[in-house]
MMTF fields as JSON, N, C-alpha, C and O atoms, coordinates in Angstrom:
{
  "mmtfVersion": "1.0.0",
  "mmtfProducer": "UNKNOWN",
  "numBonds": 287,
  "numAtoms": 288,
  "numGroups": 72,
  "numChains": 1,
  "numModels": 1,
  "chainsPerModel": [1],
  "groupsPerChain": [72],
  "chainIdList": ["A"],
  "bondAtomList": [4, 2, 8, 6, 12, 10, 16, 14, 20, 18, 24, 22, 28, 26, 32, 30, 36, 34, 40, 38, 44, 42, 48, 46, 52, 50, 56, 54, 60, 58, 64, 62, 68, 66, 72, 70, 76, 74, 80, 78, 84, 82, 88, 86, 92, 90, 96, 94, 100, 98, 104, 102, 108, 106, 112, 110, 116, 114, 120, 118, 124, 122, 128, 126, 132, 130, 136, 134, 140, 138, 144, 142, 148, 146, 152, 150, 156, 154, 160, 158, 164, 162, 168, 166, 172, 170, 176, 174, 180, 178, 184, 182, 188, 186, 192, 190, 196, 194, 200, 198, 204, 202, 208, 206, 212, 210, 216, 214, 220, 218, 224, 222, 228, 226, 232, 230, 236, 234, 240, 238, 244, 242, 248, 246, 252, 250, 256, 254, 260, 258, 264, 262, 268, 266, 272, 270, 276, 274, 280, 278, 284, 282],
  "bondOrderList": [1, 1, 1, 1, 1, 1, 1, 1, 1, 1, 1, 1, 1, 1, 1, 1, 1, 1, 1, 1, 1, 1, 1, 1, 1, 1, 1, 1, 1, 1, 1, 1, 1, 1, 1, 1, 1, 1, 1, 1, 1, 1, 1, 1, 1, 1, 1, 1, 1, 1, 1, 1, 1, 1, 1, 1, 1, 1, 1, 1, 1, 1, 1, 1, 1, 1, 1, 1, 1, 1, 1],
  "groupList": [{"groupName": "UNK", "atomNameList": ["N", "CA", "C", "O"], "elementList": ["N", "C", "C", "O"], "formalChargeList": [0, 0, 0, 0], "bondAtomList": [1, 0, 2, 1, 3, 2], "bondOrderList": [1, 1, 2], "singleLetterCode": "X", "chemCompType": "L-PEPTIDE LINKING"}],
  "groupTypeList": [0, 0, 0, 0, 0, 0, 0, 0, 0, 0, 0, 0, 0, 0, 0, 0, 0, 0, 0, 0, 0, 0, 0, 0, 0, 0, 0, 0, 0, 0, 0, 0, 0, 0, 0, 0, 0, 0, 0, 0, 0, 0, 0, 0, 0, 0, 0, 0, 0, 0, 0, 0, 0, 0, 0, 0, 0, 0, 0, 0, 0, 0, 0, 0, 0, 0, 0, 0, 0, 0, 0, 0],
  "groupIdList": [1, 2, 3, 4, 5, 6, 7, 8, 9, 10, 11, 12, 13, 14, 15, 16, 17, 18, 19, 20, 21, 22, 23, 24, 25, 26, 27, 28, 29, 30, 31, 32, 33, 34, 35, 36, 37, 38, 39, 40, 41, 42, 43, 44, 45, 46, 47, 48, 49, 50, 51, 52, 53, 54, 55, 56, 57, 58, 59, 60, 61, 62, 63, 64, 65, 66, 67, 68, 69, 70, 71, 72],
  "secStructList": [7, 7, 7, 7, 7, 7, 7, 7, 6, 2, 2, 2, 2, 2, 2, 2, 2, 2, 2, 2, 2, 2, 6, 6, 7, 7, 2, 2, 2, 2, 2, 2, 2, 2, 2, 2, 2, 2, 2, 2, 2, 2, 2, 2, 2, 2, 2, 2, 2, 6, 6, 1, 1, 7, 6, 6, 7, 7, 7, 7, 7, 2, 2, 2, 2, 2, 2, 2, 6, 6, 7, 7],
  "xCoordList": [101.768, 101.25, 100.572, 101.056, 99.46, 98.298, 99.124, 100.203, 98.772, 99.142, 97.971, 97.012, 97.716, 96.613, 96.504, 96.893, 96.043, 96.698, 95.307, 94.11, 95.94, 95.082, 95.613, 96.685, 94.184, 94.443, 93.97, 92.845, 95.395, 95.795, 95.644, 96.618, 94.458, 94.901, 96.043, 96.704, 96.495, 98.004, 98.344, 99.36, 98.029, 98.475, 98.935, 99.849, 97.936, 98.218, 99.109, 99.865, 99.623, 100.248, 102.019, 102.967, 101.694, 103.002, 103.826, 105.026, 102.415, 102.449, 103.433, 104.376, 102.8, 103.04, 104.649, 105.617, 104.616, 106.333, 106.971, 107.883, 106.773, 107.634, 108.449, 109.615, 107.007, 107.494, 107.991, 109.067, 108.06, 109.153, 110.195, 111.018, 110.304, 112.255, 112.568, 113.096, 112.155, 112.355, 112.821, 113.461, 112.049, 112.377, 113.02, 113.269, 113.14, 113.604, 113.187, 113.868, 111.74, 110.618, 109.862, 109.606, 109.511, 108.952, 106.862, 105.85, 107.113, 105.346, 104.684, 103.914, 104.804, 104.052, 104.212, 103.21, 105.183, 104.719, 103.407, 102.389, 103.946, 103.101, 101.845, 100.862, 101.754, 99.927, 99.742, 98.562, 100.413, 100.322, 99.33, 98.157, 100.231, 100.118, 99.271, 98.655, 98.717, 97.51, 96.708, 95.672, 96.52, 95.19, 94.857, 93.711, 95.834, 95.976, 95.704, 95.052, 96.247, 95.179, 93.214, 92.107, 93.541, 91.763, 90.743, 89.588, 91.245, 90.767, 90.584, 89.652, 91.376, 91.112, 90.18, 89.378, 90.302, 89.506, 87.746, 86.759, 87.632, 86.164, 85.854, 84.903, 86.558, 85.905, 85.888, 85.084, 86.799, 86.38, 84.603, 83.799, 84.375, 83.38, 82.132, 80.979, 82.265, 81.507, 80.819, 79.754, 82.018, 81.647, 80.619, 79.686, 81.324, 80.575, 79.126, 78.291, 78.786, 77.378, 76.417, 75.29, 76.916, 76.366, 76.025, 75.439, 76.345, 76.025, 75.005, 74.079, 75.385, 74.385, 73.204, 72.371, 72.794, 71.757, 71.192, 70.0, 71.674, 71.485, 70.121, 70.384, 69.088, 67.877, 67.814, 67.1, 68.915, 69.377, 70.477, 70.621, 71.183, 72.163, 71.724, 70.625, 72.631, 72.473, 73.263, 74.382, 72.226, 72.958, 73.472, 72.992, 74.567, 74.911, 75.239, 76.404, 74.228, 75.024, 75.56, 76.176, 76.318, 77.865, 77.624, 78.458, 76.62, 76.945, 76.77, 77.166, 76.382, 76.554, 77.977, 78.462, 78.461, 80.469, 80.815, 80.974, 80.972, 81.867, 81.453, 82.414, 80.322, 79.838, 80.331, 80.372, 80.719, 81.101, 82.421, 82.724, 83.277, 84.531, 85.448, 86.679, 84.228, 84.293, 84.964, 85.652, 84.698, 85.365, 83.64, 83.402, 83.364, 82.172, 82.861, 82.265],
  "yCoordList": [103.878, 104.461, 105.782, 106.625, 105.859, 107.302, 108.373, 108.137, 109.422, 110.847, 111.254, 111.158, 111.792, 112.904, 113.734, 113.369, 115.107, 115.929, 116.301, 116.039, 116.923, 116.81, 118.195, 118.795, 118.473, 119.867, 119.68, 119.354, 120.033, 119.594, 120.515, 121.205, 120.597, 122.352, 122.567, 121.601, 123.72, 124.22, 123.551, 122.936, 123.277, 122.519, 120.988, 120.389, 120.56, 118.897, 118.838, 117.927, 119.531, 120.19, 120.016, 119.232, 120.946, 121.238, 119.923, 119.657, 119.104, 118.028, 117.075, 116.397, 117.273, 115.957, 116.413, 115.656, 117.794, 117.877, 117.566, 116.769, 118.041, 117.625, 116.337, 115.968, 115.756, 113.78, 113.547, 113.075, 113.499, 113.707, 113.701, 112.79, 114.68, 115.643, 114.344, 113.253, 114.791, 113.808, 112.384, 111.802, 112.158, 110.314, 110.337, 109.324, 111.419, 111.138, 109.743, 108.73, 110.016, 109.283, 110.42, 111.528, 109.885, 110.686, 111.559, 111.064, 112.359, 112.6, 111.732, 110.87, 111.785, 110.999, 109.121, 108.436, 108.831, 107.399, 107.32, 106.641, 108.585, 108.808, 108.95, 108.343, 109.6, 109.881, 108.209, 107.861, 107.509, 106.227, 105.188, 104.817, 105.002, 104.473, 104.581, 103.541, 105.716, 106.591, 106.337, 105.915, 106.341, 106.374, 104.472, 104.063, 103.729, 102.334, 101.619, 100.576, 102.248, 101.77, 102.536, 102.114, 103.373, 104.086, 103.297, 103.153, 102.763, 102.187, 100.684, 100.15, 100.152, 99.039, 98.968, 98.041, 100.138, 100.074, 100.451, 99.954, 100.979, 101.777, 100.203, 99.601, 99.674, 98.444, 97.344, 96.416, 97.443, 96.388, 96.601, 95.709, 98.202, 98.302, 98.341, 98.41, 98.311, 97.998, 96.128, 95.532, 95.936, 94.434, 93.815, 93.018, 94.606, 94.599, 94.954, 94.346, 95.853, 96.911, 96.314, 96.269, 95.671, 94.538, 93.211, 92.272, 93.193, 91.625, 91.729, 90.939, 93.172, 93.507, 93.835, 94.212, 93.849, 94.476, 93.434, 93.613, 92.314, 91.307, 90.631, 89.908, 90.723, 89.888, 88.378, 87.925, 87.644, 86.165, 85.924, 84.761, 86.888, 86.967, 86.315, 86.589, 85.248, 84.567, 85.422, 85.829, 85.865, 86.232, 85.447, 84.393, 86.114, 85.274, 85.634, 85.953, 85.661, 86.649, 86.676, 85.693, 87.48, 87.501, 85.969, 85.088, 85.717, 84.76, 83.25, 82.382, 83.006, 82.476, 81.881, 80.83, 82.802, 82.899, 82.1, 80.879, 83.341, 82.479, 81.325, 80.635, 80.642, 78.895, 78.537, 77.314, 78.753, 78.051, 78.299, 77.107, 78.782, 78.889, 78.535, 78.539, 78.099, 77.48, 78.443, 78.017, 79.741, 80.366, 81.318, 82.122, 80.428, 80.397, 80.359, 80.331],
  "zCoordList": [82.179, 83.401, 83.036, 82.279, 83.627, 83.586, 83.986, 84.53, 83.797, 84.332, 84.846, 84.08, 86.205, 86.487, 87.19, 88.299, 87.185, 87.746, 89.177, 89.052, 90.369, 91.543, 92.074, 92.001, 92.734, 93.324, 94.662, 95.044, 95.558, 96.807, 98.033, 98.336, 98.808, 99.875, 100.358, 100.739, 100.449, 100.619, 101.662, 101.339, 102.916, 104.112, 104.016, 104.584, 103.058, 102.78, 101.897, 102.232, 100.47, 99.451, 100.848, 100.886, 101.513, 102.494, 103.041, 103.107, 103.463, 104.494, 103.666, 104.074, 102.077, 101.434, 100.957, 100.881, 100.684, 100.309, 101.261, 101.041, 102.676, 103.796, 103.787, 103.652, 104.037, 104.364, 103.122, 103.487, 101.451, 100.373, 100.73, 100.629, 101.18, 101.307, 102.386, 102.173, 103.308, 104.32, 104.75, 105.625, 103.5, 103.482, 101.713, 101.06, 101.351, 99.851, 99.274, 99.11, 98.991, 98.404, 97.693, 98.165, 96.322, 95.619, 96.339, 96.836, 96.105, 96.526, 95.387, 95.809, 94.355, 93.242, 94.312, 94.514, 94.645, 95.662, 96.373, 96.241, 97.445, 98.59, 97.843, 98.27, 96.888, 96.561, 95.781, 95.756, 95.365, 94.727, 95.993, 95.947, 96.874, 98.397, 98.797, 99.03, 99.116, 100.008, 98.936, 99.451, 97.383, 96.747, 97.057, 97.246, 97.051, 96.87, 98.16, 98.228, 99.186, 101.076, 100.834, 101.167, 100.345, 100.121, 99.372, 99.771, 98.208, 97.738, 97.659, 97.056, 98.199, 98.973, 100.175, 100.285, 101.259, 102.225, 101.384, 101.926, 100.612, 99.615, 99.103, 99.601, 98.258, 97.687, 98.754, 98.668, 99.793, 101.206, 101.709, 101.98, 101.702, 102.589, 101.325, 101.751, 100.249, 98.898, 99.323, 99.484, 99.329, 99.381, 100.766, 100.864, 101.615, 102.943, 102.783, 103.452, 101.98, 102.152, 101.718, 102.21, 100.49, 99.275, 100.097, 99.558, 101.16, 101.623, 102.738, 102.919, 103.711, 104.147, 103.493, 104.318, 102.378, 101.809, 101.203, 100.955, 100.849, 100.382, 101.079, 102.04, 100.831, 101.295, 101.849, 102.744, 100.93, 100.997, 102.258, 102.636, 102.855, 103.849, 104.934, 105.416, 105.525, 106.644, 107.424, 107.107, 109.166, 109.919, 111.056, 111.473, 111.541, 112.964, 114.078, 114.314, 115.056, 116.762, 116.955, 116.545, 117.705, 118.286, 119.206, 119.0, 120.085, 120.779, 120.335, 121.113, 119.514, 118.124, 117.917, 118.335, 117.2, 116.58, 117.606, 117.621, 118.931, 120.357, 120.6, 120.941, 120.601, 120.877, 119.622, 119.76, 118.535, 117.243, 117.747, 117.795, 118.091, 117.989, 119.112, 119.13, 120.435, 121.527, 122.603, 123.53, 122.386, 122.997, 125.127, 126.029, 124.526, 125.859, 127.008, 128.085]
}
């Protein structure tokens, strides 16, 4: 496992010892967690951007979907 070190503003720094103590869960978790939902949501909307941009992309109307899904 990597080591890396991050420089945190004092308020978020606070926030993150708090909820620690609190739930006696390491902060090294919490920053694990939070980098690991971020980056999932960054390469979700990667993938998204890439398809929009895509020249070859078939689109489909909203009213479209609902007659495919029979929901008219």
């Amino acid at each position: 496992m990597a080591t890396q070190s991050v420089r945190l503003p004092d308020d978020l720094a606070q926030r993150l010892a708090h909820i620690s103590a609190a739930t006696k869960r390491s902060k090294s978790s919490f920053l694990v967690e939070a980098l690991e939902r971020y980056l999932d949501e960054v390469e979700d909307l990667e993938i998204a951007l890439s398809r929009v941009r895509d020249p070859g992309s078939k689109w489909i109307d909203h009213a479209e979907v609902k007659r495919d899904l029979g929901l008219d």
